[in-house]
C-alpha positions in Angstrom: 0.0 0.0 0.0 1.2 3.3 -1.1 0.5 6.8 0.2 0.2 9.0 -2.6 3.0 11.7 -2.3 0.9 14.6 -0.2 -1.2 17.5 -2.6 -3.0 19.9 -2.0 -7.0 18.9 -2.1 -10.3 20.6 -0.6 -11.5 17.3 -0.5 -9.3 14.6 -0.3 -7.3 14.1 3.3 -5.2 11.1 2.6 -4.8 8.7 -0.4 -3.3 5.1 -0.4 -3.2 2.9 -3.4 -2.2 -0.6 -4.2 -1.1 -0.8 -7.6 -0.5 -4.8 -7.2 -4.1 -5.4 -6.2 -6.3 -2.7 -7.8 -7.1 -0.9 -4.5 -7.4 2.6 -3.5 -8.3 4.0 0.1 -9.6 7.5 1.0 -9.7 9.4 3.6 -12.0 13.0 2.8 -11.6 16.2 4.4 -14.9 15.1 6.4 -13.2 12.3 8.2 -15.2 9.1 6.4 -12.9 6.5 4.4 -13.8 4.5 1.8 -11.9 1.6 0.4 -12.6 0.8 -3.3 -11.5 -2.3 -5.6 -11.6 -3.1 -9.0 -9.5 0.2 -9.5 -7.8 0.2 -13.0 -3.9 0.1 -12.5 -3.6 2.0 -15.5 -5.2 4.9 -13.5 -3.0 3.9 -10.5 0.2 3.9 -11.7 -0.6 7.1 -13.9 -1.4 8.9 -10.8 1.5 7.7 -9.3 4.0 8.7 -11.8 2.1 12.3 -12.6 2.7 14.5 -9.5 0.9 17.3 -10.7 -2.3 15.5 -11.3 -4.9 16.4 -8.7 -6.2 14.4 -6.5 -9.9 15.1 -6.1 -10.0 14.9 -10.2 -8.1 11.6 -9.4 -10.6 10.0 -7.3 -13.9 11.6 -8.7 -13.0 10.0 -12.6 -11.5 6.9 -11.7 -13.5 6.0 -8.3 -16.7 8.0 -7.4 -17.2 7.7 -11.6 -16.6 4.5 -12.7 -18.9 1.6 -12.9 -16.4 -0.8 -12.4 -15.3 0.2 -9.4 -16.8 -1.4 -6.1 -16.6 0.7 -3.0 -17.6 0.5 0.8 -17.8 3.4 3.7 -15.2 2.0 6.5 -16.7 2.8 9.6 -14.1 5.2 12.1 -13.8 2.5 14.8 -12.3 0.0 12.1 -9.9 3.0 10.1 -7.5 2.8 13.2 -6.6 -0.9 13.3 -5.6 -0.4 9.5 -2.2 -0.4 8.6 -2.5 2.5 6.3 -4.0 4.6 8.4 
């Protein structure tokens, strides 16, 4: 799991990917996280590799906005026993 290299975002708080498995976590500026699978490692790695690319654009077209992507709120008590967070 990577953390995606800090940016400036309104909306996103923190960012990990997983280019090996296809997964992306967020954390918003409102405090809920959502884990999402199915993410194209395309997308991934170009994120990854573009460090001027925003990253609410980032996560509104390739998660909020694409039907393959499967996603689930992870409720507060379980964010701190993760080991991204």
């Amino acid at each position: 799991m990577t953390l995606v290299n800090r940016r400036t975002s309104s909306a996103v708080e923190q960012l990990f990917v997983s280019l090996k498995d296809g997964v992306a976590f967020v954390t918003f500026k409102n405090g809920s996280t959502y884990g999402y699978s199915n993410v194209s490692r395309r997308a991934i790695l170009n994120l990854m590799l573009n460090n001027n690319m925003s990253l609410g654009f980032w996560v509104n077209t390739n998660l909020c906005s694409s039907p393959r992507v499967k996603y689930a709120e992870i409720p507060a008590s379980m964010v701190k026993s993760l080991a991204f967070a």
